[in-house]
DRENTI-39955 format. One record per residue: residue number from 1; residue in three letters; x, y, z of N, C-alpha, C in turn. Coordinates in steps of 0.2 Angstrom, whole numbers. Example, Ala and Ser with C-alpha at 12.3 -4.5 7.8 and 13.67 -1.06 7.14 Angstrom:
BEGIN
REC num residuo  n_px  n_py  n_pz ca_px ca_py ca_pz  c_px  c_py  c_pz
REC   1     ALA    66   -28    39    62   -22    39    66   -16    39
REC   2     SER    64   -11    35    68    -5    36    64     0    39
//
This chain:
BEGIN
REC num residuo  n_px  n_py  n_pz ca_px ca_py ca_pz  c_px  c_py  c_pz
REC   1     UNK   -52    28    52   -46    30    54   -46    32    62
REC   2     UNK   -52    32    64   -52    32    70   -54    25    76
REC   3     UNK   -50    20    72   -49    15    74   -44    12    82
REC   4     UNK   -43     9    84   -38     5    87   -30     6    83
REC   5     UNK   -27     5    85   -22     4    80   -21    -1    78
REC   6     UNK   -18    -2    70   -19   -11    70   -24   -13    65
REC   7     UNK   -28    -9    64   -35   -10    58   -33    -7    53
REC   8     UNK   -37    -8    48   -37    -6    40   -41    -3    40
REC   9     UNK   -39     3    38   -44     8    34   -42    11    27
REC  10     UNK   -50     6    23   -50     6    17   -53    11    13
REC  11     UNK   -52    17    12   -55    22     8   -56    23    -2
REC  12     UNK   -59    29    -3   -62    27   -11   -58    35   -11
REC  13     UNK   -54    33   -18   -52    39   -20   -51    43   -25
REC  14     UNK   -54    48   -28   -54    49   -35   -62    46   -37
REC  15     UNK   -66    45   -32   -70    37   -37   -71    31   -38
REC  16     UNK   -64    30   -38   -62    23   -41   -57    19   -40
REC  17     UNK   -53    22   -35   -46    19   -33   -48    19   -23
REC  18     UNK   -48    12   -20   -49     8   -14   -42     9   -14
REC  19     UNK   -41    12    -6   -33    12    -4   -32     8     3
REC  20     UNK   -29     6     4   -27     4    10   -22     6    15
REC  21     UNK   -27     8    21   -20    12    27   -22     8    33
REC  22     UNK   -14     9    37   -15     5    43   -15     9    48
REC  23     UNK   -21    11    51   -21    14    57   -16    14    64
REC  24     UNK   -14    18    64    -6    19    69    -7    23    76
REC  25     UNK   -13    26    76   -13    28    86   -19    27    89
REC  26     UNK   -20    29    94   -25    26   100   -31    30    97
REC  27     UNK   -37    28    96   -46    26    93   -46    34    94
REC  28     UNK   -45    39    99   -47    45    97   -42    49    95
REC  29     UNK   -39    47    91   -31    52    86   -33    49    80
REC  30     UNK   -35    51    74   -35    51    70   -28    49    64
REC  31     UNK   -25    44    65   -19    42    62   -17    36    59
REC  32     UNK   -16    36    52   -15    31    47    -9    31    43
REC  33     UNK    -6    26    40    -1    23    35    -3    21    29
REC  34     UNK    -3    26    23    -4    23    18    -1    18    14
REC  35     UNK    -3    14    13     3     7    10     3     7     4
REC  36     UNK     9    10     1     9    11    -8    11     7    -9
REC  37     UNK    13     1   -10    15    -3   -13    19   -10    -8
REC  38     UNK    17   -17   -11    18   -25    -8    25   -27   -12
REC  39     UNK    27   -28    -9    31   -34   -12    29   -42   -10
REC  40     UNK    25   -43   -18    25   -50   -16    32   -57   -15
REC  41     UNK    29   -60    -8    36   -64    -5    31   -72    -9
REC  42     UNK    26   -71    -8    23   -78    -9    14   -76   -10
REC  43     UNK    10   -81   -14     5   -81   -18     6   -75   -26
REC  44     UNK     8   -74   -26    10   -70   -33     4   -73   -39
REC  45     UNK     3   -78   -40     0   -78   -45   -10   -77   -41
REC  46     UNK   -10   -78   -36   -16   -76   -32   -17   -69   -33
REC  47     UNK   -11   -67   -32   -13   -58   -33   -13   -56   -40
REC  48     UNK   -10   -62   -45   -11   -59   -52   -18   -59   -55
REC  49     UNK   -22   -65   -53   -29   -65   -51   -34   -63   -50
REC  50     UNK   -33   -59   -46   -36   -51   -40   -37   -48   -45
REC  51     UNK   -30   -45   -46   -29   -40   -51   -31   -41   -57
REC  52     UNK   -32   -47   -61   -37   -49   -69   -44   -48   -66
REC  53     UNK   -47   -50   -61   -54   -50   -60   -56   -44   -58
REC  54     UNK   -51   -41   -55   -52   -30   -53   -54   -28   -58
REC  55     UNK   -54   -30   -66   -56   -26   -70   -53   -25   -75
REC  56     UNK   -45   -22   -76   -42   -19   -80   -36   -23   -82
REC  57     UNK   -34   -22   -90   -29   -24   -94   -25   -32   -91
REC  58     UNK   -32   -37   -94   -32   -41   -92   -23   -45   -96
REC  59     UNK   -24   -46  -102   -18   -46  -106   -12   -44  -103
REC  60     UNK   -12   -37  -101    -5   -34   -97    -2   -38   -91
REC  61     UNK    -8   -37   -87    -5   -40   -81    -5   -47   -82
REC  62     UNK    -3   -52   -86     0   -57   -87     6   -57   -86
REC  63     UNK     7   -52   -88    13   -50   -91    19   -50   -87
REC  64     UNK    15   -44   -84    16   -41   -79    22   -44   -73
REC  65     UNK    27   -42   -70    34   -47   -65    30   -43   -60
REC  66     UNK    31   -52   -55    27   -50   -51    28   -44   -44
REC  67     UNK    35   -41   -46    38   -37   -40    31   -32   -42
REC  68     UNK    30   -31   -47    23   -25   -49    17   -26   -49
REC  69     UNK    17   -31   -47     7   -33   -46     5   -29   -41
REC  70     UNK     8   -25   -34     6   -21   -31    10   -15   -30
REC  71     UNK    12   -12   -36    17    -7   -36    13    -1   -37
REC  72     UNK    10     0   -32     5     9   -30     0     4   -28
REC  73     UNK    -3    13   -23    -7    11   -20   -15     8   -21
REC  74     UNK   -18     9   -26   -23     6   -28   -23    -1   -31
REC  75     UNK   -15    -3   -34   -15    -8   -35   -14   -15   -28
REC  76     UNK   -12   -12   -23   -12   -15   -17   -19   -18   -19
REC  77     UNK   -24   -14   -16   -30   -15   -14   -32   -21   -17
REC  78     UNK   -32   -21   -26   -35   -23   -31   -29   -29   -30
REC  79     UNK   -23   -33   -28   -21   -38   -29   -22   -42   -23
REC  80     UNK   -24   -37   -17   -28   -42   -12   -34   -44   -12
REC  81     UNK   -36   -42   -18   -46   -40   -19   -49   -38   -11
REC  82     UNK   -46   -32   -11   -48   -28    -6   -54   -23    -6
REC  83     UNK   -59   -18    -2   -62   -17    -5   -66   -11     3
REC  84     UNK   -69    -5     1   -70    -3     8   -74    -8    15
REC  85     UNK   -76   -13    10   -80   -16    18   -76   -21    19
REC  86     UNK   -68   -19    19   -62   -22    22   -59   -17    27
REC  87     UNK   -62   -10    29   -62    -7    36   -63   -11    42
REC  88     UNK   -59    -8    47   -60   -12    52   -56   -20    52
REC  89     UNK   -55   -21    49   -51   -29    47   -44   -26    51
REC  90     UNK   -45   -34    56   -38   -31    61   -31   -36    58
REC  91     UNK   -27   -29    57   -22   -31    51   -18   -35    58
REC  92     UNK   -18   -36    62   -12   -40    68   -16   -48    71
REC  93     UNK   -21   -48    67   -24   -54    71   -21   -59    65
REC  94     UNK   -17   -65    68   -14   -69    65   -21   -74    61
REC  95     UNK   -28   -73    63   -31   -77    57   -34   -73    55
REC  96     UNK   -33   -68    51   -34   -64    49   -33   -64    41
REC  97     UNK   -39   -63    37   -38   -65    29   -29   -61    26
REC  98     UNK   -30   -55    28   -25   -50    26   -23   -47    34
REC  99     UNK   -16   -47    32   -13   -46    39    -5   -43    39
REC 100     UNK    -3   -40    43     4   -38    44     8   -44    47
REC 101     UNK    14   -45    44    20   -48    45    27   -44    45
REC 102     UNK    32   -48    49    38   -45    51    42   -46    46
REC 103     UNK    48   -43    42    52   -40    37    55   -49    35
REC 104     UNK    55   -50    30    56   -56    28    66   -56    31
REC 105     UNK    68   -50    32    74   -50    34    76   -41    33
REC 106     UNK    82   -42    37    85   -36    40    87   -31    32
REC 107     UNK    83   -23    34    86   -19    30    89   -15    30
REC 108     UNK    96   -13    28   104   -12    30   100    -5    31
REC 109     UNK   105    -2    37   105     5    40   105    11    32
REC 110     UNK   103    16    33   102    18    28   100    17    20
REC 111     UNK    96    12    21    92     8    16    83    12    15
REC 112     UNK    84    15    21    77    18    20    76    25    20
REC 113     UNK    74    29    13    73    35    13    66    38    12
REC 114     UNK    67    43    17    59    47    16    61    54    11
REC 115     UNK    54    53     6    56    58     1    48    61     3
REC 116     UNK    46    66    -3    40    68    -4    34    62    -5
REC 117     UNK    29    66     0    22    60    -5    23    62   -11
REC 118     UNK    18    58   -16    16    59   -22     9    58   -23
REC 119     UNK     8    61   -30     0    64   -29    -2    68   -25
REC 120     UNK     0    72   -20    -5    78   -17    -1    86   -22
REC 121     UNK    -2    86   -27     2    93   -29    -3    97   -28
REC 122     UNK    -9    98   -27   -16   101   -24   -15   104   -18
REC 123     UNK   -10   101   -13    -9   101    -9    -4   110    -7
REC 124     UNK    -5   112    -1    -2   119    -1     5   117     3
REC 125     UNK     9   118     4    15   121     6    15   122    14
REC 126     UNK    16   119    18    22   114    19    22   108    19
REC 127     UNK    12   106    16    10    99    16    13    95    11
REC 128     UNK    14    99     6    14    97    -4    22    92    -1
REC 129     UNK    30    95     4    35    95     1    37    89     8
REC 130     UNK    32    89    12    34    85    19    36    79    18
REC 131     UNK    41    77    22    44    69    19    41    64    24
REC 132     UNK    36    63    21    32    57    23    31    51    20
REC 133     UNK    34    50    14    34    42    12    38    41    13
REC 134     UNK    40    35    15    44    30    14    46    24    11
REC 135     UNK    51    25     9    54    17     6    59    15     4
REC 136     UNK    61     8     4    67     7     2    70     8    -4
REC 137     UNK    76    12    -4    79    15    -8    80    10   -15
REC 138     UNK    80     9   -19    81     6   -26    75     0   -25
REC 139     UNK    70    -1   -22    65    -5   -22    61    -7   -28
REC 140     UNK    61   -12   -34    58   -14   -38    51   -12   -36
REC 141     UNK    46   -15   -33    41   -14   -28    39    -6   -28
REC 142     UNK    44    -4   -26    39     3   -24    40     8   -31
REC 143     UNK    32    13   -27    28    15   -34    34    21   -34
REC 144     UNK    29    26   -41    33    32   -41    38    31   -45
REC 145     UNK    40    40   -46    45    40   -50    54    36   -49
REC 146     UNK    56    34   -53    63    31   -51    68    32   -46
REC 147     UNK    67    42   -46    71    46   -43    67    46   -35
REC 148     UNK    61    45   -35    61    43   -28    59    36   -25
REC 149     UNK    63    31   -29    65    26   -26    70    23   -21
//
């Protein structure tokens, strides 16, 4: 996290869940974007791949529509078969295996709502209630409860 900005930084959480954030200020500010959830636009069945050879419910995720194959943040990781020694991979370098791209199109002015993160209930006050996630409102894609979609 004390990267450039523009780099992955891929952490282990719980043990067992790789996440992926996108480092967002200058090498000595320690500041990241955690990425909960992809919308796949294209390769879907690659990512459903990922996700059978990660390991778990192999059957299911068959199944599974692909607006969900990376709907939370561990499943990101696990549909790009990401992995901590994907740190440092610079997400803006266009020959870059895994990389950031521009919005496949425009998202209507108040289409984007910040609610509470999820998962930190451990978390004290005023950290637990801060509106730091983002995402587009009624998004198939993103993770979490309905009510903060």
């Amino acid at each position: 996290m004390f990267g450039p900005p523009g780099i992955a930084y891929v952490y282990r959480v719980y043990g067992m869940y790789d996440l992926l954030n996108v480092v967002t200020e200058p090498a000595d500010s320690p500041a990241a974007v955690l990425i909960r959830a992809v919308e796949p636009i294209a390769g879907a069945e690659v990512m459903r791949a990922a996700r059978i050879a990660h390991g778990r419910a192999g059957a299911r995720i068959v199944r599974l529509p692909a607006h969900r194959l990376a709907g939370g943040p561990g499943l990101v990781t696990a549909a790009f078969g990401l992995d901590r020694t994907d740190s440092g991979t610079d997400l803006c370098d266009a020959t870059s295996v895994v990389r950031l791209a521009g919005p496949g199109g425009d998202v209507p002015d108040g289409d984007v709502v910040a609610t509470p993160r999820i998962g930190v209930n451990y978390a004290a006050e005023p950290w637990r209630s801060v509106p730091w996630r983002f995402v587009i409102r009624g998004h198939p894609s993103a993770s979490g409860p309905a009510h903060l979609r």
